[in-house]
C-alpha positions as CSV (number, residue, x, y, z in Angstrom):
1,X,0.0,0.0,0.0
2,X,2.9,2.3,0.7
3,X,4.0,1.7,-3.0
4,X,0.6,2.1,-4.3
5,X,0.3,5.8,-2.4
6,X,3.9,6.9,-3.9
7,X,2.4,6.1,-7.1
8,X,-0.5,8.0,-6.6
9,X,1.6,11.2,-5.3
10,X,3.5,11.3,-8.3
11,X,0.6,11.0,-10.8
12,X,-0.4,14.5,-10.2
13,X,0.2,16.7,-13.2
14,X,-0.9,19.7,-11.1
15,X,2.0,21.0,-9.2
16,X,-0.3,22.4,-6.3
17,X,-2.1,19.8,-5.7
18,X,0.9,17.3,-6.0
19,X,3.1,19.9,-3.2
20,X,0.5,20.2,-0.9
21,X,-0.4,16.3,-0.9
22,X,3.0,15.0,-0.1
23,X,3.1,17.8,2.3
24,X,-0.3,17.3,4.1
25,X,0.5,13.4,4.6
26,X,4.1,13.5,5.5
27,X,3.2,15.5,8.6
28,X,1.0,12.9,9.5
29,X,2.5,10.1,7.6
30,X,3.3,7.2,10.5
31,X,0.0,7.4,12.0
32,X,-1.5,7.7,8.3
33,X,-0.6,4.6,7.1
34,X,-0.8,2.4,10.2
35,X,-4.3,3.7,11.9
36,X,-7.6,2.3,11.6
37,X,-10.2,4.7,10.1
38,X,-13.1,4.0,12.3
39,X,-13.7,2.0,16.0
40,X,-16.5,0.1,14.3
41,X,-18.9,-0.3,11.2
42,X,-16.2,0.3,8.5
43,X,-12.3,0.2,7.9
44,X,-12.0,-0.6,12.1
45,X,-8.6,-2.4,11.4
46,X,-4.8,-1.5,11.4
47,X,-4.2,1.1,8.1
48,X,-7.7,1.2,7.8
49,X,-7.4,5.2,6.9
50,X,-4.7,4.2,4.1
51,X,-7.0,1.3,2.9
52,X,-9.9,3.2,2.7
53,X,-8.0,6.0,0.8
54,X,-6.2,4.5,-1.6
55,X,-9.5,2.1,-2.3
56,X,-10.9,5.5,-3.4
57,X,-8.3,7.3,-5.2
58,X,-8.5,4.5,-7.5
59,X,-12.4,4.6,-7.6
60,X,-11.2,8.4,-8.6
61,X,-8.9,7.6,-11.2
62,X,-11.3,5.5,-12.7
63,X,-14.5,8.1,-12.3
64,X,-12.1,11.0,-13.6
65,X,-11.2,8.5,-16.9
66,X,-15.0,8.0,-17.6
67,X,-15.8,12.0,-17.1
68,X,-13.0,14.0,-18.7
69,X,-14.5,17.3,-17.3
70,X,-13.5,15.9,-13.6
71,X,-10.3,17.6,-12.4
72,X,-8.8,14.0,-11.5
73,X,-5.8,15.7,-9.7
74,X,-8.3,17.5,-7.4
75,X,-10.6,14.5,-7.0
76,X,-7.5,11.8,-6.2
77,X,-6.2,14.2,-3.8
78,X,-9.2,14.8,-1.8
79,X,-9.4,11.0,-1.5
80,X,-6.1,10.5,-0.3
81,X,-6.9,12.9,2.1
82,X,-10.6,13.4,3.3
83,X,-9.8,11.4,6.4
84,X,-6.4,12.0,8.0
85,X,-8.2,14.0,10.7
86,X,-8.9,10.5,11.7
87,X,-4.6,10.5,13.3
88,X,-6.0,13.0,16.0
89,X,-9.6,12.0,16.2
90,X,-8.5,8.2,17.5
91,X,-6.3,7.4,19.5
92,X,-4.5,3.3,20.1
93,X,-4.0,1.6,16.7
94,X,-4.6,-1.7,18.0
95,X,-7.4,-0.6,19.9
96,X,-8.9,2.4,18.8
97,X,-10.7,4.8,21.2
98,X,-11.6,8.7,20.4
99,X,-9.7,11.0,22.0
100,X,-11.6,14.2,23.9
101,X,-10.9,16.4,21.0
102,X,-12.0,13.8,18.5
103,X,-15.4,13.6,20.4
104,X,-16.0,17.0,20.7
105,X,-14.6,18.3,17.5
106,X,-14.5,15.4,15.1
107,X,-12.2,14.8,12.1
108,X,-13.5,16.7,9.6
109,X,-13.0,19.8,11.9
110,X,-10.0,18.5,13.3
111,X,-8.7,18.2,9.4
112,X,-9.5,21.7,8.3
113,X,-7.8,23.3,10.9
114,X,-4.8,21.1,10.3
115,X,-5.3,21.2,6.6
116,X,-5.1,25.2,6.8
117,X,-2.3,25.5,9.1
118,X,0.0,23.4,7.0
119,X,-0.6,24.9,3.6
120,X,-0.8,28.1,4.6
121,X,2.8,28.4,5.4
122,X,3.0,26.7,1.3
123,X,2.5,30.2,-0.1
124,X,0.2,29.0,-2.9
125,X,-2.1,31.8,-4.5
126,X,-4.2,29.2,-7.4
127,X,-7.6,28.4,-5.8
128,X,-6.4,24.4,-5.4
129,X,-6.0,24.9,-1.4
130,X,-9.7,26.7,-1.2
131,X,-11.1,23.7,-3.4
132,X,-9.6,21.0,-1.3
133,X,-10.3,22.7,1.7
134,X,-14.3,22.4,0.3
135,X,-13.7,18.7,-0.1
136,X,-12.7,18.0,3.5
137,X,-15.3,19.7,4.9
138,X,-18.0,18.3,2.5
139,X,-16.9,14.5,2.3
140,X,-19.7,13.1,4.8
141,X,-21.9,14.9,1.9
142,X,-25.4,15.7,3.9
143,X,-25.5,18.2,6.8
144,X,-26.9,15.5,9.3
145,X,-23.9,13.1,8.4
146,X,-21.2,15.7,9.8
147,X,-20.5,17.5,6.8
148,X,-20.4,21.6,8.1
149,X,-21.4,22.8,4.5
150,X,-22.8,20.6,1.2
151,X,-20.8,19.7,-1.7
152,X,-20.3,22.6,-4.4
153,X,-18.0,21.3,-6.7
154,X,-18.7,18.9,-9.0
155,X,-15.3,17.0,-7.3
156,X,-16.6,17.4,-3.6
157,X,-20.0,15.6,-4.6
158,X,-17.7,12.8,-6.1
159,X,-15.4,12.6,-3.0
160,X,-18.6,12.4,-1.0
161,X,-20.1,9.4,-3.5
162,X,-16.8,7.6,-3.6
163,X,-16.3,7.4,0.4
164,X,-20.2,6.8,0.7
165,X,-19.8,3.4,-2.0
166,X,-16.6,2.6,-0.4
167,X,-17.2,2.5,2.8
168,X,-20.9,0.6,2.3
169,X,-19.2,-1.8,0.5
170,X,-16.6,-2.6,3.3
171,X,-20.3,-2.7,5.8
172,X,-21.8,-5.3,3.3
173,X,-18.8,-7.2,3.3
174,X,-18.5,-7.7,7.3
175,X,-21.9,-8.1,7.1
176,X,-22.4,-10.8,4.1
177,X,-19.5,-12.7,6.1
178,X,-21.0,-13.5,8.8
179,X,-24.0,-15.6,7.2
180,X,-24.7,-18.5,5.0
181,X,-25.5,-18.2,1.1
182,X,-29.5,-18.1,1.2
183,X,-30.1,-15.9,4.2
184,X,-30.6,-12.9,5.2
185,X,-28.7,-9.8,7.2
186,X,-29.2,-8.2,10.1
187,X,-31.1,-5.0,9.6
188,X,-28.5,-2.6,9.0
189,X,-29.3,1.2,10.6
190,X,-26.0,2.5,8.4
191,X,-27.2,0.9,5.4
192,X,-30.9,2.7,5.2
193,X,-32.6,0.2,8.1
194,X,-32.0,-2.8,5.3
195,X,-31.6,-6.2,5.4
196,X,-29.8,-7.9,2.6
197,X,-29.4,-11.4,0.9
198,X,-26.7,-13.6,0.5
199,X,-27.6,-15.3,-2.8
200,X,-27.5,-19.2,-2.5
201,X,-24.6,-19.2,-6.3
């Protein structure tokens, strides 16, 4: 996975995008790629955050291939980095717990405020900072999942549909697991109250 995130960083084309990416996750970088990204429901396991973020950079890639008006480098970016507020927010790798400021803040706060502190000091004056600072705070993409503002750009509503698909995915998996081909789920409260079938082929 370490490989596959190098590859990623030096895909950018944009020189923005690619400066403040390597810088944003080298501060963070140990905890980055060794923390889980939740305590339950999805991605609870060690590098969970890099898992989850490289599984949708690629979704990303792939998006930005089939809609050439997508700024790819914008939209991979935000993937790679919607949830390192999660390095402050938990706390234990092998056991995660939220720390006080990760309960009464949260990550996508957390990240914003981190976010603008590091690139700042970067001295960039193109709009890419301001358009990836939009994707942070809009990832969760609906106002009652966490999300402080809606998404605006046509790349914060796909970072938002990316992490949404990935991480229900990762729920169905766990969940599918745990039964035999022919029955049913669990209703699922994350997954719209459902219950869902494990075909019998």
């Amino acid at each position: 996975m370490k490989k596959e995130l190098e590859d990623f960083l030096s895909s950018f084309k944009d020189k923005d995008v690619e400066l403040i990416t390597r810088t944003v996750i080298s501060h963070f970088y140990d905890k980055y790629i060794t923390y889980p990204a939740a305590v339950k429901i999805h991605h609870e396991f060690g590098s969970g955050i890099l898992h989850h973020s490289l599984t949708m950079a690629e979704l990303a890639d792939a998006v930005a291939k089939i809609y050439p008006q997508v700024n790819r480098d914008i939209l991979v970016a935000g993937a790679l980095m919607h949830d390192i507020g999660k390095t402050i927010e938990y706390e234990n790798p092998i056991a995660p717990i939220q720390t006080t400021e990760g309960k009464l803040v949260g990550h996508i706060a957390i990240m914003y405020a981190e976010f603008k502190k590091i690139v700042d000091g970067l001295n960039i004056t193109s709009e890419v900072p301001l358009l990836l600072e939009h994707m942070i705070l809009a990832h969760h993409g609906k106002l009652e999942f966490g999300s402080p503002v809606l998404p605006a750009t046509r790349e914060a509503l796909l970072l938002a549909e990316i992490d949404m698909l990935d991480s229900r995915q990762m729920i169905l998996d766990k969940s599918l697991e745990a039964i035999k081909p022919g029955e049913f789920t669990p209703r699922l409260w994350m997954m719209d109250d459902t219950s869902f079938y494990k075909p019998k082929n």
